[in-house]
N, C-alpha and C positions, 0 to 999 in steps of 0.2 A: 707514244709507241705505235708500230708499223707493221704490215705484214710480212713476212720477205718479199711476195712481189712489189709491195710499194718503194721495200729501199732498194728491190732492184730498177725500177724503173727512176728513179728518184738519181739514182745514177748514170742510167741509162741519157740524161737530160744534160747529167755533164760533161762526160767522156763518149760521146755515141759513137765515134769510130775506131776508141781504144777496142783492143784485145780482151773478146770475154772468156773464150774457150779454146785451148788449143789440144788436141788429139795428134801425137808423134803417130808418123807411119808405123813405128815399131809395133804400137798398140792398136792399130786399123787393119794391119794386112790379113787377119781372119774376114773380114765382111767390106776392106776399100783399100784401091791401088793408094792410094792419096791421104792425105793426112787430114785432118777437120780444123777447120779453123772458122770461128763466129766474134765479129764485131760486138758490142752490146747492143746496138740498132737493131743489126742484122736477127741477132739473136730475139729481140721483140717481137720482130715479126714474126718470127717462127713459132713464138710462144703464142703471140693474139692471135693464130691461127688456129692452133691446137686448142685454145681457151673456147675457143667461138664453137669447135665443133664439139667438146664435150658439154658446153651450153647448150647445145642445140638438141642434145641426145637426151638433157635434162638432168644432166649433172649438177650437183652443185654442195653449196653449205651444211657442212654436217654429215657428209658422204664420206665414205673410205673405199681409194682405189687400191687395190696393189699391183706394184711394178719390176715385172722383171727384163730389169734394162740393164743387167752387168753398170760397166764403167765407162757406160756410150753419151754420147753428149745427146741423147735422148731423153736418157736419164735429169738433165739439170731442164730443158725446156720441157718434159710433158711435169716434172716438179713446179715448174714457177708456174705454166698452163692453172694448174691445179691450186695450187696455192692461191693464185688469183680470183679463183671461185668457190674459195674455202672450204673446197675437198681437203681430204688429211693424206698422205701419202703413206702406204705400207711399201718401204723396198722387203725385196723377199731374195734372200741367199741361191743364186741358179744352182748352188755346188749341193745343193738341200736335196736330201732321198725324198722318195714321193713321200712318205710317212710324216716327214719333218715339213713339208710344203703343205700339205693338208690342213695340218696343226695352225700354222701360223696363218693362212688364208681363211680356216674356220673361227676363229679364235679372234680376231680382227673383226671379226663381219665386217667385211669387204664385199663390199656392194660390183666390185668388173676389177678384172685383172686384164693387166694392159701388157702385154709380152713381147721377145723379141719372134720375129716368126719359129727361128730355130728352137724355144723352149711351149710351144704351143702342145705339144704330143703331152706333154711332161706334165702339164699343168691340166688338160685332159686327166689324164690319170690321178692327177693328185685330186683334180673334184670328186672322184669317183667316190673317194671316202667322206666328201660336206656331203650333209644332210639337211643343204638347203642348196636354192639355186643362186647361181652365181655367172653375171657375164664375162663372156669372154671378148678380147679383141687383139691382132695383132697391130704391130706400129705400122704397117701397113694396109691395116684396113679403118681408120680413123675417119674419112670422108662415110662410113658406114658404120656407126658403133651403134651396139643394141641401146636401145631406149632403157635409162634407168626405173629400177621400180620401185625406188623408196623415194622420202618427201627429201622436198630441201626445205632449210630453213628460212624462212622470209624476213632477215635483214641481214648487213652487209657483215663479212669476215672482218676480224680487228687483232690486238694484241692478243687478246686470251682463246683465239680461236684455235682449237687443235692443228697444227700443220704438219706430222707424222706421227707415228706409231711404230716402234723402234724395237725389234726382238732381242733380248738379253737373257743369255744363260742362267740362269737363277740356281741356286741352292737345293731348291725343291725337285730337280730334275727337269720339269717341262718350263721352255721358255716365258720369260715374263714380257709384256709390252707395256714401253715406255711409253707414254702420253709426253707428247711435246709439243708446248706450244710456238705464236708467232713469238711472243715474249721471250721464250726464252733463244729461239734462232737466231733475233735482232742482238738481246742484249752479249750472245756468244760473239759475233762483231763488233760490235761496242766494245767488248773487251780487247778485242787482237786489234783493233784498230786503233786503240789507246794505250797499249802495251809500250814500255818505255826498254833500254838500254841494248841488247844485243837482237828483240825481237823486232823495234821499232818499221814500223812500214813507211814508203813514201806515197802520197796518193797517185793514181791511175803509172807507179811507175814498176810496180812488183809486177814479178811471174812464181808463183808457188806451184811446183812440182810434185805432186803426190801419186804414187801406186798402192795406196788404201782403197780397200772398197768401198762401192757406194752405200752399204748396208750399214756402214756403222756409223758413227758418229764422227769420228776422227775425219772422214773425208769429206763430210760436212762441214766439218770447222772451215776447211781451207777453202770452201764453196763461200761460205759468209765472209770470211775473212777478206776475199778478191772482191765478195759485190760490192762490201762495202767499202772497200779501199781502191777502188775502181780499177782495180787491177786483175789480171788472166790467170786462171783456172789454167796446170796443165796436167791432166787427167790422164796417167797412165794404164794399160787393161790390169798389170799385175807386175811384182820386180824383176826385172829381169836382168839378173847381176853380168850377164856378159858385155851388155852396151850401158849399162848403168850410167858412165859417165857420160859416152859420147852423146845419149839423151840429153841429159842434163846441160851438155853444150852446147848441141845445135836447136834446144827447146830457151835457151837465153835465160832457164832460170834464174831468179835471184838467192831464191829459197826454197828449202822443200820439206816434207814431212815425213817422216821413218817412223820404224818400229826396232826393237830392238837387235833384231832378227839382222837387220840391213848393214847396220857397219860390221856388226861379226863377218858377216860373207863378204864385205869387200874386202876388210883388211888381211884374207886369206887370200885373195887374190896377189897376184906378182908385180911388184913395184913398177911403176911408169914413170919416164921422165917428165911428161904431164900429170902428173898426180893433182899436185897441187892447183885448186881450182877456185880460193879464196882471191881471189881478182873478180871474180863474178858471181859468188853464189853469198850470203850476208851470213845467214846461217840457217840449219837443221834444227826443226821440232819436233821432239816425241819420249817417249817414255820407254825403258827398257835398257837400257846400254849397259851391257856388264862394265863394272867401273875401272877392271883393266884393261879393259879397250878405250876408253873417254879419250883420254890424251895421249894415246897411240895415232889416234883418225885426225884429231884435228893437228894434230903434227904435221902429218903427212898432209893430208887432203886440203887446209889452208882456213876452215872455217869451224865455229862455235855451235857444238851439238847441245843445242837447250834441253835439257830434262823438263817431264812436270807431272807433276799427279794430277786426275780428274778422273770421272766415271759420266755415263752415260744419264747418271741417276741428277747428277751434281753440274753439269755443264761446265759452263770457262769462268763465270765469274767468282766462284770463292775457288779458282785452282790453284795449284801450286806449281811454281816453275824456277826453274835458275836462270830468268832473265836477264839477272844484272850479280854481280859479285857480292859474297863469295858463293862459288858455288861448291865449295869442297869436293873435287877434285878427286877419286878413288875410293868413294865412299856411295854410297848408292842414295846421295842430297839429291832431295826432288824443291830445294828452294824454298821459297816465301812465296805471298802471295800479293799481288798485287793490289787487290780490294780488299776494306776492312772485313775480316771475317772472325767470329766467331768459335771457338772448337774446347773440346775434351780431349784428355784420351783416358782411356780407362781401362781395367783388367775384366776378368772374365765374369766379374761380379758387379761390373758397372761404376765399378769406383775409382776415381780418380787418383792417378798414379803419381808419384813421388817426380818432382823436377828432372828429366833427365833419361827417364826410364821407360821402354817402351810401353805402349799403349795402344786399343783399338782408338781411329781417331772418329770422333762424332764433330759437325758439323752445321755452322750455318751461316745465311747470313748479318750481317750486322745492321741495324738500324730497323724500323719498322717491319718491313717483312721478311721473315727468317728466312722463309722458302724463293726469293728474289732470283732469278735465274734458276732454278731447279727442275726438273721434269714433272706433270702433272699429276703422278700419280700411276701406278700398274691396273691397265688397264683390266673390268673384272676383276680384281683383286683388292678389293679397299683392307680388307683384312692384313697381308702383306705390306700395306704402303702403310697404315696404321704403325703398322711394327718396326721396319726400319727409322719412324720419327718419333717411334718412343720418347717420352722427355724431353721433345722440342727441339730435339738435334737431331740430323740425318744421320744414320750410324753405316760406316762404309764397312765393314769387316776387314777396314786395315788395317796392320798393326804398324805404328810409326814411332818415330821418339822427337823431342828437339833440342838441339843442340843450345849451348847459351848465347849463340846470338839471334837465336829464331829460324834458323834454320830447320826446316823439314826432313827427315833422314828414312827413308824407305826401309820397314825389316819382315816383314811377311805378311800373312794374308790369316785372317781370322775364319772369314770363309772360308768352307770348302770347294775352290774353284781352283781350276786350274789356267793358267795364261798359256798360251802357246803359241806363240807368232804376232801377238795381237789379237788372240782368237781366245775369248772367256767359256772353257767348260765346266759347265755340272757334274762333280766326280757320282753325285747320284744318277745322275741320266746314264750315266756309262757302265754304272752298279744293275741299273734297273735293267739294262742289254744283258748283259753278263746272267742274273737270276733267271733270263729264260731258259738256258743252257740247262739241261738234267744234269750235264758232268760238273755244273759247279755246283758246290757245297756251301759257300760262301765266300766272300770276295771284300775288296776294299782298294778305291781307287784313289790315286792320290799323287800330287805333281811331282815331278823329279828335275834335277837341273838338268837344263840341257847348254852347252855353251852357243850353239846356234839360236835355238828358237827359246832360249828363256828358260820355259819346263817343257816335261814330255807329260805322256801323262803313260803314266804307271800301273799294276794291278796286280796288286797282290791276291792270290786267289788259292781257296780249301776246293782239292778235287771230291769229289765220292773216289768211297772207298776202292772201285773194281775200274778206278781212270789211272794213269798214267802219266807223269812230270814228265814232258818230252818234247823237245822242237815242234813235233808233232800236234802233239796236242794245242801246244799256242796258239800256228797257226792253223788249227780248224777253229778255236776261239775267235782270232783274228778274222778268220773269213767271215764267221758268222757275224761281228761285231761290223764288218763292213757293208753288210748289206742292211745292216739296222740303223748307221749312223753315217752320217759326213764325215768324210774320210779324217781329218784334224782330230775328231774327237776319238778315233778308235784308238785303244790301249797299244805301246808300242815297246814298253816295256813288262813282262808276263815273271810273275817269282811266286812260284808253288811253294806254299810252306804250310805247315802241318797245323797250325792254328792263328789268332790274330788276336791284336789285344785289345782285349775288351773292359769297360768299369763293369761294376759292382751291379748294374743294373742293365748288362750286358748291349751295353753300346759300345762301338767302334771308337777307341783312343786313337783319333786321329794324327796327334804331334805324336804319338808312339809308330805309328802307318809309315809318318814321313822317314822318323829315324832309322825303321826296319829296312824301309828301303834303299837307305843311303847306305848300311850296313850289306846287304845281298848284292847292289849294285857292285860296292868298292871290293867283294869275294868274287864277283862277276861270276855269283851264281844265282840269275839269272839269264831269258833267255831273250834278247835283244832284238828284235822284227822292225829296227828303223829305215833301215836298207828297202822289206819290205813296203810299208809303210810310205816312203818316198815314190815308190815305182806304182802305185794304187792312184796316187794323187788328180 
């Protein structure tokens, strides 16, 4: 096993004048008249350049950089640059308040933040609150980067070498960091590269089109996915449903990656005579598709939107996905899994549930190591990683069922997290905003459906006595919640009600939270700030 720059270059030896990167005008015209487009050659050089001069600065093995590089093709060469010298990369959210940038640059010990010039002021200020020192540089000042001042380590990066640190919403409120290794980046290609029936690749002949960010994992996948299938990366800045298609065809994609969020907004859009685009594109990967839109898109649009479960905790090789048939068709099937795996599901006491019947699903993999493609560990946190492998299984807080042919079937979330676009919030992080308020009395956040973006996220909330239930009131909540959190995670739904339920040992009955709101929603008494909400973004 390999680092990712080894199987990038490993590639780079077979295909060197195939297509590594392509960058649509659509998604340049903030910072280039021109579109981006790199060779895999091309693209070496770029990277053995940027390699040599964080070498030189004293970069290296066992360091953490963090990078705020949006969805630039900066982003993939100062990663491989790095990767090559067995730095670990932290991408960092640019949409992040200084508060939440702080956190995640302190928390990381991240040894030099590497930015684009335009978030330089930003990341200033977010040092203001570490209480340690930390270099800076922009991507144009690299022929000039401060001299590092921690050690390296003296021998070479390999499989189990850390290659980023990945921030995930957690339970707890304040984000958790994933540790990922070179293991598990390779083995995440190994899998999409060996993927059989509707995801099947051809080598150096794919274009995978994605406008995920580069912070999360999902737009990583399709980064491994291309190196190792020697195939082009086509990196969008974000969706942009008004050219959606015409991208997708003058970018030559084959395939692309979505969130749930994506075919809802197009299939509101107004039918075209070119709709249909299954002459060129093989098919769509992602997870989220409300299940009465499934076979609405691919009607229309000509191609197979593969569902699949996975987490950032769990990687690609024990996921679930609707590869290959059946996929049960209006039903929220997230499929089988391609590699032998391992699993429970169990109820709220850990015990294994009756054939048939939902369950949290716990997780591993098969054959000698159970943790085989898994994330390292929360970084700082042994305590936490301990706990989710309670009992030898990864416990996801999903709740799942399976069907009798093996089927996978999606039915909610044991955690309290909320999804929103692809975006995982902590309804505690959003509680803990909220308690700084004198006017709330107490609160409880919790997801609601949304048909566009999946859920919203919600808040049922106790005023003090001398506050006021009123438009009003929401949004001064609203405002204040905006300046304390990234805009996705602030409450968009507001329902004042006079108490909330609680057990016997006065904890928040959260599946009673969800009902209450699905109940105030469908009286549509509450008070609705999405309209807001969207114009914030």
């Amino acid at each position: 096993m390999m680092t990712v720059f080894d199987e990038f270059q490993k590639n780079v030896e077979k295909v060197p004048g195939n297509a590594f990167l392509h960058i649509p005008l659509q998604a340049t015209k903030d910072y280039s008249s021109e579109v981006v487009d790199y060779t895999y050659a091309g693209a070496l050089e770029e990277i053995n350049i940027l390699s040599e001069q964080y070498k030189a600065a004293g970069y290296g093995h066992g360091q953490r950089v963090a990078v705020l590089l949006d969805n630039r093709a900066e982003f993939f060469l100062h990663f491989q640059a790095l990767n090559s010298l067995g730095v670990s990369v932290v991408p960092v959210n640019t949409g992040f308040l200084d508060e939440e940038m702080s956190y995640v640059i302190d928390h990381s010990d991240s040894c030099l933040i590497v930015s684009l010039p335009v978030y330089i002021e930003k990341v200033k200020r977010a040092l203001q609150k570490v209480d340690r020192p930390v270099q800076i540089s922009d991507t144009g000042g690299m022929d000039a980067l401060p001299p590092a001042t921690e050690k390296v380590l003296e021998r070479e990066p390999d499989s189990e070498t850390e290659a980023a640190v990945l921030y995930t919403s957690g339970t707890t409120g304040e984000p958790k960091g994933c540790m990922i290794s070179n293991d598990y980046f390779v083995t995440m290609g190994l899998w999409y590269t060996s993927i059989t029936g509707y995801c099947q690749l051809e080598y150096g002949e794919e274009r995978m089109l994605t406008p995920l960010p580069l912070v999360h994992m999902n737009a990583l996948c399709t980064m491994m996915a291309m190196i190792m299938s020697g195939g082009c990366i086509i990196q969008l800045d974000r969706f942009h449903a008004s050219n959606w298609w015409e991208t997708v065809r003058a970018s030559k994609a084959t395939c692309l990656h979505y969130l749930g969020v994506i075919p809802a907004i197009l299939l509101n859009q107004a039918e075209q005579d070119d709709d249909n685009v299954g002459d060129q594109v093989k098919f769509g990967f992602g997870a989220g598709v409300d299940p009465k839109h499934l076979q609405r898109f691919e009607d229309r649009f000509g191609f197979k939107l593969v569902e699949g479960w996975a987490m950032t905790e769990t990687g690609t090789h024990i996921s679930i996905t609707t590869h290959e048939e059946p996929r049960h068709i209006g039903t929220r099937c997230v499929g089988k899994s391609m590699n032998p795996i391992e699993y429970r599901l169990v109820d709220e006491e850990g015990i294994d549930v009756v054939k048939g019947e939902p369950g949290e699903l716990l997780v591993r993999s098969a054959g000698e190591n159970p943790r085989k493609g898994f994330f390292s560990g929360y970084y700082k946190n042994q305590q936490e990683t301990d706990k989710v492998w309670e009992g030898g299984y990864f416990h996801t807080g999903d709740v799942l069922r399976v069907s009798e042919d093996g089927s996978f079937h999606f039915v909610d979330r044991r955690k309290n997290i909320i999804r929103r676009s692809g975006e995982n919030i902590a309804a505690v992080e959003v509680e803990n905003v909220l308690f700084q308020m004198s006017l709330v009395k107490n609160c409880a956040v919790t997801p609601v459906y949304d048909e566009m973006r999946g859920e919203e996220v919600g808040a049922c909330i106790i005023l003090n006595d001398d506050e006021v239930a009123n438009e009003d009131t929401a949004k001064k909540i609203f405002d204040f919640c905006s300046e304390k959190l990234v805009y996705y995670k602030v409450p968009a739904y507001f329902m004042f009600v006079p108490e909330l339920p609680m057990t016997a040992s006065q904890k928040i009955q959260r599946g009673e939270i969800k009902k209450l709101s699905v109940q105030l929603i469908d009286k549509d008494d509450c008070i609705d700030l999405r309209d807001l909400k969207r114009k914030r973004k």
